[in-house]
N, C-alpha and C positions, 0 to 999 in steps of 0.2 A: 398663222400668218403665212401669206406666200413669198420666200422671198427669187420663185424664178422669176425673170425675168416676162414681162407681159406681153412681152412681141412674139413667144414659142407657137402661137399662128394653131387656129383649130387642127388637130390630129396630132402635134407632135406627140402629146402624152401617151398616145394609143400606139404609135408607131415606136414610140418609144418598148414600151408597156410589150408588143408583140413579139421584142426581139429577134425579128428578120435582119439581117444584116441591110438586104438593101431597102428597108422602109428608114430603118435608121439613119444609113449615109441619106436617103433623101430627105429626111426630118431636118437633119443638122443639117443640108447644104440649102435647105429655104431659109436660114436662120443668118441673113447676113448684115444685119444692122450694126452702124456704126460703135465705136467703144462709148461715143458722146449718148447715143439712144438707150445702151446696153445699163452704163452707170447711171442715167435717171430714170428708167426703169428701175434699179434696186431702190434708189432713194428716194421712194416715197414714204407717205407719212409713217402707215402702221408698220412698214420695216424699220424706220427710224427707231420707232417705240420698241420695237422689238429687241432693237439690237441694244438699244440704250438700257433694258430691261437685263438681257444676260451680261453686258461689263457691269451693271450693279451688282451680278452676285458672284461675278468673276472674280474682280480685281482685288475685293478687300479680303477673298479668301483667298486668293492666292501670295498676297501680299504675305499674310499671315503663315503661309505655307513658308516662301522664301526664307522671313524674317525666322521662324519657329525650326527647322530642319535644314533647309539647304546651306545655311551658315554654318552645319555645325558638319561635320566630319562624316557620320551616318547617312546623312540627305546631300550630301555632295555630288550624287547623280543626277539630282531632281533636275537642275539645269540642261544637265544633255539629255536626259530622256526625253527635256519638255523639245527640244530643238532637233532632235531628232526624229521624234516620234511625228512633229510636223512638218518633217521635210519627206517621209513617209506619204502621210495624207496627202501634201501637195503631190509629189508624183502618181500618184493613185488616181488624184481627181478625172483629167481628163476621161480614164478609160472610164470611170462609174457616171460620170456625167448622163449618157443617155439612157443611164437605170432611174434615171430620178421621178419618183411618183409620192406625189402627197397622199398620206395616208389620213383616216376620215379624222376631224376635228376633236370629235368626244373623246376617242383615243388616247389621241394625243393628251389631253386636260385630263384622264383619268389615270392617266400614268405620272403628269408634270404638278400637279395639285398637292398630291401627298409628300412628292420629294421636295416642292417646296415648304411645305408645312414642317416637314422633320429638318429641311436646311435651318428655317430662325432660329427653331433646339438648339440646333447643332452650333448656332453662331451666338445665342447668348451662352450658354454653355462652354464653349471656348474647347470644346473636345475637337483637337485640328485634325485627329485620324477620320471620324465621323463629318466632320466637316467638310474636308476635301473630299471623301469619296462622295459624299451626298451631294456636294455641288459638282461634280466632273457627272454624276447619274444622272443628273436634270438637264447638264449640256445637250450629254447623248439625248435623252429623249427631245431635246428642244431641235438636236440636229436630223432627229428621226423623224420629227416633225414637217421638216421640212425637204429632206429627199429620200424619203421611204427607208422601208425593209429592207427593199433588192439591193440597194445603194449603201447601207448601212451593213450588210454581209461580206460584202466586196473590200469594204474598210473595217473588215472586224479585227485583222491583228496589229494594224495604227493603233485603232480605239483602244484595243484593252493595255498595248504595250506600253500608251502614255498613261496611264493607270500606277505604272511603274515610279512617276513620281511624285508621289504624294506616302507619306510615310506608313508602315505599318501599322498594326496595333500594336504595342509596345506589352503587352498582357503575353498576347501570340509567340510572338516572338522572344519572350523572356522564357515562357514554358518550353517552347523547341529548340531553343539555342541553350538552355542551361548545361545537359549531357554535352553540349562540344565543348564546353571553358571548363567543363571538368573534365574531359579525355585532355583540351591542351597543357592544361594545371599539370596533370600528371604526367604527362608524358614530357615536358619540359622538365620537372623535377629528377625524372627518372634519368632521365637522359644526361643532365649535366651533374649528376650523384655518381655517374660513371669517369666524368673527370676531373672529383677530387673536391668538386665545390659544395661548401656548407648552405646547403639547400634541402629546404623541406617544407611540407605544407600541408591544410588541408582544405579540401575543396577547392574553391577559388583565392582561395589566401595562401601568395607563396614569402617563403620566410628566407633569404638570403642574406649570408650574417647579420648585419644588425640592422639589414633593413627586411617592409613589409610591403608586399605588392599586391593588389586585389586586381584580375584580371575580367576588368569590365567588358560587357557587351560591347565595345567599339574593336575591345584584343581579342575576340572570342570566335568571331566568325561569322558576325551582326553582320558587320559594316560590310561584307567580301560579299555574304550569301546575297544579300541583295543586291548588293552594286553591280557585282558580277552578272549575279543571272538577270537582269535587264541587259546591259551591254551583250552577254552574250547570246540573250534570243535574238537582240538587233542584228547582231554580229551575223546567227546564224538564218535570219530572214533573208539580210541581203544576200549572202550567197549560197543557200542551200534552200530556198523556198520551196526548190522542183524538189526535191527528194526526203521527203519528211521523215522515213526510216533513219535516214545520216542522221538526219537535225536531232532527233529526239535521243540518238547515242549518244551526240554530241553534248546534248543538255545535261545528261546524269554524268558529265565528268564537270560541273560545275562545284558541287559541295564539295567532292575530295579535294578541288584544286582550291579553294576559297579556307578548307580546314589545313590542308598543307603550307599556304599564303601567311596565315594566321599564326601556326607554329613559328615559322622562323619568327614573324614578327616578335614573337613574345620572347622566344629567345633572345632575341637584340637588345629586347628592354631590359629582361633581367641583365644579363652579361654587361648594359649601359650601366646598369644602377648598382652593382657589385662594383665595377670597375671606375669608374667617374662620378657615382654621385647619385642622389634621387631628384636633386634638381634639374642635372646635363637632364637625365634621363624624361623628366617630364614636360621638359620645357620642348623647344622648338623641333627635336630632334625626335617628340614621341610622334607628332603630325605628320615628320620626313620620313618616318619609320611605316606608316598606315601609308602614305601613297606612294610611296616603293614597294610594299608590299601589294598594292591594288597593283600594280601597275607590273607588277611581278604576277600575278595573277593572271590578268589577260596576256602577259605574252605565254604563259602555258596553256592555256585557251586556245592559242594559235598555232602553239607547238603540238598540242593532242591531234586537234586537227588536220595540218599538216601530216603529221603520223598514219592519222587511222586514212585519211585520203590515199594515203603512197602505199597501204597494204591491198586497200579498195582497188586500185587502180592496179597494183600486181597480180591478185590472182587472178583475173582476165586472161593476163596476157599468159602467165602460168599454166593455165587451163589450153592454152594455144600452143603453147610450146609443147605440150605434152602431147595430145595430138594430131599436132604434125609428126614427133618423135613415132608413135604408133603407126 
């Protein structure tokens, strides 16, 4: 389906296509038709179909996304990432706009055929991690479809950052996250055995007089490593995209911040549920506890950074001082 617009006038694709700057400013400056010519140009019939075709396999997987994850505590990102990640796209658009070339038809239907085929799997089945990725793959390729390769490069870390909201595999994630709930198990144990409290446990089962706490995937470091490191790739797109060495320093303090987030957390809980109760403790105040602690999370995210900027940014001047001193 084409959904440019039918007025792009013989050559623009080519002048597009050649990347000359000034074939380009003259492509786009012959391209002056109304918004009224612009908008019925898109809506014609087989864009209709088209478009009516992806909110079919849109909306009741994403519904299903919402309903299934974002409600619950772990997939609490999924809503920012999704609004983020497309305020992203939209700023992006203009400059990729005159990268746009359809690529050949077969292509396309060789790559969108089988992801459709594995999406119905995926959607009688009811498996939402396979489901969501499988319908966000068929987007891209239906968006590839429709403004190429070169334009789909340009928007590669929109694409895969909104990718960010749709849940993991919960297998993955259980096998790489088991070692941190038992470093926090123990290290919470250890810690408060040093002042005096009748605590003990093993593995993820902590015993605090006579109560017993199993510290789930959500106190473990699940709910942080994700959350966080989407928020903070965004975080560090927007303002370190020019210097990718920063960025990628700045990524690997992601888990220690998200497993140090996680510790107090769990300490709050035990110390709630010793002290007040296993009810205070589960009730409203275990939810006040996870987004104090997110939230606690990114401002160390912002405090690293801020840090390792003001070392970055000294020895320059460092290096200057010195010399001059010589």
């Amino acid at each position: 389906m084409n959904f440019r617009p039918h007025g792009d006038g013989p050559g623009t694709a080519e002048a597009y296509a050649a990347g000359a700057p000034a074939a380009r400013a003259e492509a786009l400056a012959a391209d002056r038709r109304s918004p009224r010519d612009i908008v019925l140009a898109y809506l014609s019939l087989p864009n209709l179909l088209f478009a009516l075709g992806l909110l079919a396999v849109m909306v009741p997987t994403m519904l299903f996304v919402a309903g299934e994850t974002w409600s619950r505590e772990e997939g609490a990102h999924g809503p920012i990432v999704l609004m983020t990640g497309l305020w992203l796209v939209w700023r992006k658009w203009p400059s990729v706009r005159p990268l746009f070339a359809m690529p050949a038809g077969w292509a396309v239907a060789a790559l969108l055929v089988p992801l459709l085929l594995l999406f119905m799997v995926a959607r009688i089945t009811q498996i939402i991690e396979i489901e969501g990725y499988v319908m966000y793959a068929a987007l891209l390729v239906a968006l590839y479809g429709l403004i190429g390769g070169a334009a789909m490069r340009k928007l590669a870390f929109p694409l895969i950052y909104l990718a960010f909201m749709f849940p993991p595999p919960e297998t993955v994630i259980y096998t790489l996250t088991m070692p941190m709930k038992v470093a926090i198990s123990e290290g919470a144990i250890a810690l408060l055995q040093q002042f005096g409290y009748p605590i003990g446990g093993t593995g993820v089962t902590i015993q605090i007089g006579q109560y017993q706490l199993l510290v789930a995937a959500a106190c473990s470091g699940l709910n942080s490593i994700v959350s966080l490191s989407a928020l903070t790739v965004f975080y560090i797109y927007v303002r370190h995209a020019n210097d990718l060495r920063f960025a990628l320093l700045l990524l690997l303090f992601v888990l220690p911040v998200a497993v140090a987030a996680n510790f107090i957390r769990v300490l709050i809980l035990i110390l709630l549920t010793y002290h007040a109760g296993e009810a205070t403790a589960q009730s409203f105040i275990h939810d006040l506890a996870g987004l104090t602690m997110f939230a606690l999370g990114l401002a160390l995210i912002f405090l690293v950074d801020q840090g390792l900027s003001y070392f970055r940014e000294r020895r320059p001047r460092a290096a200057l001082v010195a010399q001059a001193a010589e």
